[in-house]
C-alpha positions in Angstrom: -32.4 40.7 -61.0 -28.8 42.4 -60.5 -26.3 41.4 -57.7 -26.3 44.7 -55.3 -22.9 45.7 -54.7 -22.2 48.0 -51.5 -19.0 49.8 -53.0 -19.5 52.2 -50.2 -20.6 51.0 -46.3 -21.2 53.5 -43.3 -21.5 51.8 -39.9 -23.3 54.1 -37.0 -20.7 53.5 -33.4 -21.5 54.6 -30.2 -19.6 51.6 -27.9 -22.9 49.7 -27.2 -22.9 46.0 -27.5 -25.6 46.8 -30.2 -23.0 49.0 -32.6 -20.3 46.4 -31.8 -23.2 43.7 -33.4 -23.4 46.1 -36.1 -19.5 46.8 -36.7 -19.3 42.9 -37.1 -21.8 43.0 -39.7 -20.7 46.0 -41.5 -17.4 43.8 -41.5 -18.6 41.1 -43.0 -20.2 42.6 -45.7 -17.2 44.5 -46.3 -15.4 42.1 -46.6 -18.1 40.3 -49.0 -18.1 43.0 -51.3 -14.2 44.7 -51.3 -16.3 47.7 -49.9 -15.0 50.8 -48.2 -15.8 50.9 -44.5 -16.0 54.2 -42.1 -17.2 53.9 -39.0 -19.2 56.8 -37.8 -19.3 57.9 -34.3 -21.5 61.3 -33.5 -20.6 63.4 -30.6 -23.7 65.4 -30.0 -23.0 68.6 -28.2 -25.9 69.6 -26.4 -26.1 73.3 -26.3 -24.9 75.6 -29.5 -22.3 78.2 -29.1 -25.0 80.8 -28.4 -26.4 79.2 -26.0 -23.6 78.5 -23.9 -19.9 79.5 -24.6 -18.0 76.3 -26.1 -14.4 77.6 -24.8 -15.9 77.1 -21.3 -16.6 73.6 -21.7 -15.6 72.2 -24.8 -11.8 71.2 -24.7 -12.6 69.1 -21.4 -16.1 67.7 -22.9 -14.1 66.2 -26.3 -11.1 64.8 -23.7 -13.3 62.4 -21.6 -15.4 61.7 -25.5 -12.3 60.6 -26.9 -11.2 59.0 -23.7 -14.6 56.8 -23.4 -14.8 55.9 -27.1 -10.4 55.0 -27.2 -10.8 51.3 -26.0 -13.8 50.6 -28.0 -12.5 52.0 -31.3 -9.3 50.1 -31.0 -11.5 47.7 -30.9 -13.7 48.2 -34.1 -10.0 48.8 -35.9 -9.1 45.5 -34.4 -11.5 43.3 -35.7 -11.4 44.9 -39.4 -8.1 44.0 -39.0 -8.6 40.5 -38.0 -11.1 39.9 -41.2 -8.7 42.1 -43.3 -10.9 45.1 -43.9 -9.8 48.9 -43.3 -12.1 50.6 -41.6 -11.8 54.4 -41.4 -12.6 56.0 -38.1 -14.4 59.4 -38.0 -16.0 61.4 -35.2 -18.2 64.1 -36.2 -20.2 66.4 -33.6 -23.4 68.0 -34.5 -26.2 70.1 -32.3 -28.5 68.8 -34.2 -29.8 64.4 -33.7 -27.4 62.3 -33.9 -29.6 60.5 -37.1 -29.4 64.0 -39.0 -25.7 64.1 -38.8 -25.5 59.7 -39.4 -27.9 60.5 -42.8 -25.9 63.8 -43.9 -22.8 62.5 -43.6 -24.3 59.3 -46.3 -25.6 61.6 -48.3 -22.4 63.9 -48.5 -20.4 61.0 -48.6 -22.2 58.9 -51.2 -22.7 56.2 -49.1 -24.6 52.6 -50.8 -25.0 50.7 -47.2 -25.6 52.4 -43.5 -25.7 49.8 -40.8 -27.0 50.8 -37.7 -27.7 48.9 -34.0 -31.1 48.9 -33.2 -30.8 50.7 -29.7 -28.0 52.7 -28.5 -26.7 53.4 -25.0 -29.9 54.9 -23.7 -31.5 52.2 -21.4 -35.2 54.3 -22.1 -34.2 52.8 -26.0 -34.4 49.1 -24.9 -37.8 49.6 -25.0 -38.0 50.0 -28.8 -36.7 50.4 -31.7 -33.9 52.9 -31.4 -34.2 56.8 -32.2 -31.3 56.9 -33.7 -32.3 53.9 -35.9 -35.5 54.9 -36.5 -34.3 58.3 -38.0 -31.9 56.6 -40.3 -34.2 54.3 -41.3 -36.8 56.7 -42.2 -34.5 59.2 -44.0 -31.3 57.7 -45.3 -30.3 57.9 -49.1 -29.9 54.3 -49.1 -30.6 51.0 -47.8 -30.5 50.8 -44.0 -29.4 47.6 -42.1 -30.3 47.3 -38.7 -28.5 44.7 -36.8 -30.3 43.6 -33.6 
């Protein structure tokens, strides 16, 4: 049987202590196997341009995003650092889930290793498995690691 090498690693962020868990992982195995890291954070926006006019809203909607998620991604960059792996930072939005966008953006990106948290932010999700998790688990082009 042949050694798996993860060449490629995405790791699903949203700031919960649960994607932080996972960030360390994804960091370890990067590390382990010289992989390329991105973290992925999805911004899901929850009406569509027809539905409700994004110039209205949006400019102030992505200022508090970005001002939520600074502290905790200067965080994730900070401990890649600290284990010396680079981890790129992206933010994607979508109107679709928030697994859709997390499993189209492996796909598109060729991605060999998603790592996920098992819940997210939403306290109804610390009932169960995750949504979000679940999704990517279900439909991802690759393995799925789910870090409790």
């Amino acid at each position: 049987m042949g050694t798996t090498n993860f060449g490629n690693i995405l790791v699903a962020v949203d700031g919960s202590d649960q994607s932080m868990r996972a960030v360390d992982a994804a960091i370890s195995l990067a590390a382990k196997y010289d992989s390329i890291l991105t973290a992925l954070y999805v911004i899901y926006i929850p009406f569509g341009e027809r539905l409700y006019p994004r110039a209205v809203w949006y400019e102030e909607f992505i200022k508090e995003i970005h001002g939520e998620a600074k502290d905790w991604l200067a965080e994730i960059q900070k401990r890649g650092k600290e284990n010396g792996v680079a981890i790129e930072l992206k933010m994607n939005e979508t109107t679709e889930s928030v697994a859709a966008e997390i499993v189209r953006y492996a796909k598109e990106n060729k991605t060999e290793l998603v790592v996920v948290g098992s819940r997210g932010k939403s306290d109804l999700e610390k009932l169960f498995l995750g949504s979000v998790a679940a999704g990517v688990l279900a439909y991802a082009p690759c393995p799925v690691l789910v870090v409790r």
